[in-house]
C-alpha positions in Angstrom: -66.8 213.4 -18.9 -65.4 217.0 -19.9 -67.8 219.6 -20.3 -66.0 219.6 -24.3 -67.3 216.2 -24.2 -70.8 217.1 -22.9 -70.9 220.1 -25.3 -70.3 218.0 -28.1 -72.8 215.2 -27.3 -75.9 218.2 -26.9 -75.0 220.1 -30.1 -75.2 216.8 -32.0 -78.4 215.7 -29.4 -79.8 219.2 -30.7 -79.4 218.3 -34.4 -82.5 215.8 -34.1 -84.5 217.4 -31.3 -85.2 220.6 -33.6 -83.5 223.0 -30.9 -81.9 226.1 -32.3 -79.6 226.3 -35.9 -77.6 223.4 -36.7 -74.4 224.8 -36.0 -71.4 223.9 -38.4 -68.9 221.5 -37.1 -65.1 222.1 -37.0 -62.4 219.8 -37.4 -61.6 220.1 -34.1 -65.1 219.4 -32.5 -63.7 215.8 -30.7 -64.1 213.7 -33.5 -67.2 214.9 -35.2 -67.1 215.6 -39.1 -67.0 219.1 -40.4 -70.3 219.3 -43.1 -72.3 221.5 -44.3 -75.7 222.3 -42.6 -77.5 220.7 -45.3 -75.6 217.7 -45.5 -75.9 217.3 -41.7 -79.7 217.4 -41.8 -79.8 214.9 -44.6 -81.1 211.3 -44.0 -77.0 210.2 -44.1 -76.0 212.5 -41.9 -78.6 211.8 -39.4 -77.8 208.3 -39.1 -74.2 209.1 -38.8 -74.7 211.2 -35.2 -76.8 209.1 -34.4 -74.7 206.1 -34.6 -71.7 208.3 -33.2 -74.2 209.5 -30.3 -74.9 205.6 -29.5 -71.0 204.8 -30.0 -70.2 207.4 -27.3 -72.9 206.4 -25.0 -71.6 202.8 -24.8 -68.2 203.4 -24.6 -68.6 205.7 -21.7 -71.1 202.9 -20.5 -68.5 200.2 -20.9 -66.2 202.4 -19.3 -67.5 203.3 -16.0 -68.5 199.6 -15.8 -64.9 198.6 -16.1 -63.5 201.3 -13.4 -66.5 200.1 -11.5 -64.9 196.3 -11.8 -61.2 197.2 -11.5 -62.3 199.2 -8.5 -63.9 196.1 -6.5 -60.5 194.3 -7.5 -58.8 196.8 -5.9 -60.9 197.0 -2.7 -60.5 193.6 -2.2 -57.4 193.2 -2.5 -56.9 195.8 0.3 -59.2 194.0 2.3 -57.0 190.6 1.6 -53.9 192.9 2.7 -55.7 193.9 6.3 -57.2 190.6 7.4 -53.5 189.0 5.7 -52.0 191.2 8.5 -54.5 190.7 11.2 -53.5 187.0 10.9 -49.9 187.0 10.9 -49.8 189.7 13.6 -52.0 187.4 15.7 -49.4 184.7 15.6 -47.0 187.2 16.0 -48.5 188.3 19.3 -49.1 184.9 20.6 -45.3 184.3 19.9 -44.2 187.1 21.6 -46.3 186.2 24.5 -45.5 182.9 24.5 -41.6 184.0 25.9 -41.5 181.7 29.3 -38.7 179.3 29.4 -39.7 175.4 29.5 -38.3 173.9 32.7 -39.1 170.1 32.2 -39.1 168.3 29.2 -43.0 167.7 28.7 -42.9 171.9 28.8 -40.1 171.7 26.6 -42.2 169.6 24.1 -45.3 171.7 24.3 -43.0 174.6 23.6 -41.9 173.0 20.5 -45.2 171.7 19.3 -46.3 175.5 19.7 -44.1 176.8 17.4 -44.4 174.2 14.8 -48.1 174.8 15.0 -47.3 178.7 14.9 -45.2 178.2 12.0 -47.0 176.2 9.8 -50.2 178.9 10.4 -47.6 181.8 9.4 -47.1 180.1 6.5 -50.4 179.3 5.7 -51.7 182.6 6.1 -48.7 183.9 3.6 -49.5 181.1 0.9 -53.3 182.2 1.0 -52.4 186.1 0.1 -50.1 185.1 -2.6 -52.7 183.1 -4.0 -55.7 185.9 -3.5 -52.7 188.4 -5.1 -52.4 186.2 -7.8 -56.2 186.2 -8.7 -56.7 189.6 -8.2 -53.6 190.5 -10.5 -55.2 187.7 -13.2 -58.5 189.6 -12.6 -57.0 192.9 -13.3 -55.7 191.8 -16.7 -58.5 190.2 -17.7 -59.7 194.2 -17.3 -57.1 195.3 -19.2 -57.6 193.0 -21.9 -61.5 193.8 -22.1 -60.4 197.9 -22.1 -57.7 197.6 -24.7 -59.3 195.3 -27.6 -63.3 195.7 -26.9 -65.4 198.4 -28.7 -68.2 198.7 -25.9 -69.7 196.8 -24.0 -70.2 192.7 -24.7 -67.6 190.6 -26.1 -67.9 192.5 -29.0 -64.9 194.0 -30.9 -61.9 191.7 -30.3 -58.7 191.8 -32.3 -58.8 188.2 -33.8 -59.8 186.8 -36.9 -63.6 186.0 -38.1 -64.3 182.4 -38.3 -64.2 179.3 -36.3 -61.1 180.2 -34.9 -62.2 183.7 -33.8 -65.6 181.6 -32.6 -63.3 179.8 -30.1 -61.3 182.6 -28.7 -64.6 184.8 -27.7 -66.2 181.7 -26.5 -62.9 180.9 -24.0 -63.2 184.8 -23.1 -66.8 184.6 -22.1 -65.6 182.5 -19.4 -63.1 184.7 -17.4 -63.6 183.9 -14.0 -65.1 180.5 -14.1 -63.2 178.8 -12.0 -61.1 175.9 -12.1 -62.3 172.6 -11.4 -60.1 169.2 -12.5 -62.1 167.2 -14.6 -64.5 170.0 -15.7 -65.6 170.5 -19.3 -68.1 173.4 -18.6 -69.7 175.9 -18.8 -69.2 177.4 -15.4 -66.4 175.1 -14.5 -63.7 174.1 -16.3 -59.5 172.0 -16.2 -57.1 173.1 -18.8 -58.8 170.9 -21.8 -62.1 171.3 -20.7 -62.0 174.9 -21.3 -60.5 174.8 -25.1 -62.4 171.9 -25.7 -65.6 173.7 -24.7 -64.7 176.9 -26.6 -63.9 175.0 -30.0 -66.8 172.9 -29.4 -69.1 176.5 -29.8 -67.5 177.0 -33.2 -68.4 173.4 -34.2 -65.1 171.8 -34.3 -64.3 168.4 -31.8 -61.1 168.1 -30.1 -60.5 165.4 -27.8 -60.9 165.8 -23.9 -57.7 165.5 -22.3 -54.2 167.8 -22.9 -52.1 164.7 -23.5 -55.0 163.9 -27.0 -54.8 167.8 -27.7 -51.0 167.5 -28.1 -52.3 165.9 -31.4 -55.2 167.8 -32.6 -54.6 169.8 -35.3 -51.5 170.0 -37.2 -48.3 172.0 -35.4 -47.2 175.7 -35.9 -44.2 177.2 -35.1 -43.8 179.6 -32.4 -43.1 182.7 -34.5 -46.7 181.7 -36.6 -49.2 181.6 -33.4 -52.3 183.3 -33.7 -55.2 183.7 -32.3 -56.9 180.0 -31.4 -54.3 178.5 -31.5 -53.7 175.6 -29.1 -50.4 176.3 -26.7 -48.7 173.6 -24.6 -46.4 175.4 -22.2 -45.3 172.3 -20.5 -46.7 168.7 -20.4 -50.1 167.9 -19.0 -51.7 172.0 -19.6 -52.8 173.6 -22.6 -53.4 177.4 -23.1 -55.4 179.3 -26.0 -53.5 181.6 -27.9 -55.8 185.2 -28.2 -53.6 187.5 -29.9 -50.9 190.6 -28.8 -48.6 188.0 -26.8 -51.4 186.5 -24.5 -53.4 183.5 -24.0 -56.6 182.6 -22.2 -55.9 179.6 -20.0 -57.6 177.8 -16.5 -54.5 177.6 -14.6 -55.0 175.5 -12.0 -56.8 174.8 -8.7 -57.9 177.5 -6.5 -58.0 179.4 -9.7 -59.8 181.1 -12.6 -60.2 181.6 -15.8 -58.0 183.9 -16.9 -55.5 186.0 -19.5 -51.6 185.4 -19.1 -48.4 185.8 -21.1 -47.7 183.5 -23.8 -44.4 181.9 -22.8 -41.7 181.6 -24.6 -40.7 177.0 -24.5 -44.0 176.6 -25.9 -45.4 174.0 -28.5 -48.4 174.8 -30.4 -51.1 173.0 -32.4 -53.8 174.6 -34.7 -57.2 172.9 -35.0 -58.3 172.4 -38.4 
């Protein structure tokens, strides 16, 4: 916080607390209205720095809470970078050390069973970053979603439309995270369907369990019409949900979680009714 920022939150603290002359407020005081003394001491006025005052302090809240979240993402992600390198240098080493030549051929078949052992670790131990990059990436848009369309601190706030609709999309956002389990319908564990099913099942609507029912759910929209809730088959067998600005809330797949990605582009889309 700026000491402008600080300044601005104490003149408007002093306002109610009785300290010293209620100054007058410039244009340029951060936001705060320009009024008369009188009209800031009135009842309205009140209640309008004091809602402002409240606004502030949960946005600030909100925001240290989020740099708090995007920091642990980070951290771990460093720490999935060093022990990703301890591993691959150990098999490295062993290689390296492993550099007699096999002189019969049962050494010459332990040799070989060696490396295909070392190989397949290598690989192992690369496949097992990518995926730890993957959720931390996932996890740091799910940040960036929650920063861009959330005023404060809840689920409160988000750019899509009231009703059941809007229901369904909060509800599939309250589960970022959750991972991914085949054949789960909820609420800490979810597949594909499970997870829209769950969410439109909050608002009060039914779909049916499995992607290959949802396919026929609803009646179809075209691609250039999708909004938010909307139901989005990228490919047979997985469904997304559509959330607005070009992104949809989806549980990938296993090893995964819930999470915010692009909206694709060979899509087909349903809309519950």
């Amino acid at each position: 916080m700026t000491e402008s920022d600080v300044e601005a939150l104490r003149r408007a603290h002093e306002l109610f607390a009785g300290v010293g002359q209620p100054p007058t407020f410039a244009s340029a005081d951060r936001g705060w209205p320009s009024r008369r003394a009188g009209d800031v001491n009135s009842f309205v006025g009140q209640g309008d720095y004091q809602r402002r005052v409240q606004h502030s302090r949960e946005a600030l809240l909100s925001a240290a809470r989020t740099d708090n979240a995007a920091a642990r993402v980070i951290a771990g992600a460093h720490q999935d970078r060093a022990q990703a390198q301890a591993l691959t240098k150990g098999v490295l080493d062993e290689a390296r050390a492993d550099a007699a030549a096999p002189t019969t051929p049962m050494a010459q078949r332990e040799a070989m069973r060696r490396r295909a052992a070392r190989l397949r670790a290598q690989r192992t131990h690369v496949l097992i970053a990518r995926l730890h990059a993957r959720r931390r990436s996932a996890a740091l848009r799910a940040l960036r979603y929650r920063m861009l369309h959330h005023r404060g601190p809840g689920l409160t706030g988000l750019a899509v439309p009231n009703g059941r609709a809007g229901l369904a999309v909060r509800a599939a956002l309250s589960r970022l995270g959750r991972p991914y389990v085949w054949g789960a319908t909820g609420p800490d564990q979810f597949d594909c369907s499970g997870l829209v099913q769950w969410a439109y099942a909050q608002a009060g609507i039914h779909l049916d369990r499995t992607t290959y029912q949802q396919i026929n759910d609803g009646i179809p929209v075209a691609p250039a019409q999708v909004r938010p809730g909307d139901l989005v088959f990228p490919h047979a067998g997985h469904v997304q949900m559509a959330i607005g600005n070009g992104l949809v809330v989806e549980a990938p797949y296993s090893g995964a979680s819930v999470r915010i990605s692009h909206l694709g582009s060979n899509i087909a889309i349903r809309r519950p009714i």
